[in-house]
N, C-alpha and C positions, 0 to 999 in steps of 0.2 A: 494685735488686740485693740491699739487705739482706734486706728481706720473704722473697726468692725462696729465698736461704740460709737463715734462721731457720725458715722455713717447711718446707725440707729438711729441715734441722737438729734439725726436731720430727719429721719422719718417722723419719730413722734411731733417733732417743732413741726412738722408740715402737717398731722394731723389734727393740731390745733387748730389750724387756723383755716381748712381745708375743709371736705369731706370724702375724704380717700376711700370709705370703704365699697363704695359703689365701681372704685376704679380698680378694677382687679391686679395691674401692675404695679401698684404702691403697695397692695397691703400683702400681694406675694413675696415683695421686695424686702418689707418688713421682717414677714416671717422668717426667712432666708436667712437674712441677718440676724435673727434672733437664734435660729437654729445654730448659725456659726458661732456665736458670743456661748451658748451655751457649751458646746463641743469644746472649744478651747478653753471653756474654764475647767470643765468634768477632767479633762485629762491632764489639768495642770494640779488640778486636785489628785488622782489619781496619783500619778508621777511623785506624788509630794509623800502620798503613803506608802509608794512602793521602798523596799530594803534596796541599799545602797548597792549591793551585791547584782540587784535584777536591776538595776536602772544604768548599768553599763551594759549589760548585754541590750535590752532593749533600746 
């Protein structure tokens, strides 16, 4: 999860100071990583409400 932030984390610092969205490789790059930070949070959420019973079988 850190890599996935830091990794963000360098995107948006590079859109400051940049103008990425005309470069379709940065801001797909972005997104990408934002889809993944999101995925791993959903199912650390998830996993968190599942009953202790299902989160060994799973």
């Amino acid at each position: 999860m850190l890599g996935y932030l830091s990794a963000f984390g360098g995107c948006v610092a590079f859109a400051l100071f940049d103008v990425p969205l005309f470069d379709a490789r940065f801001n797909t790059m972005g997104w990408i990583l934002l889809g993944g930070i999101y995925a791993i949070a959903s199912s650390s959420v998830q996993s968190a409400k599942m009953p202790a019973s299902l989160q060994a079988e799973a």
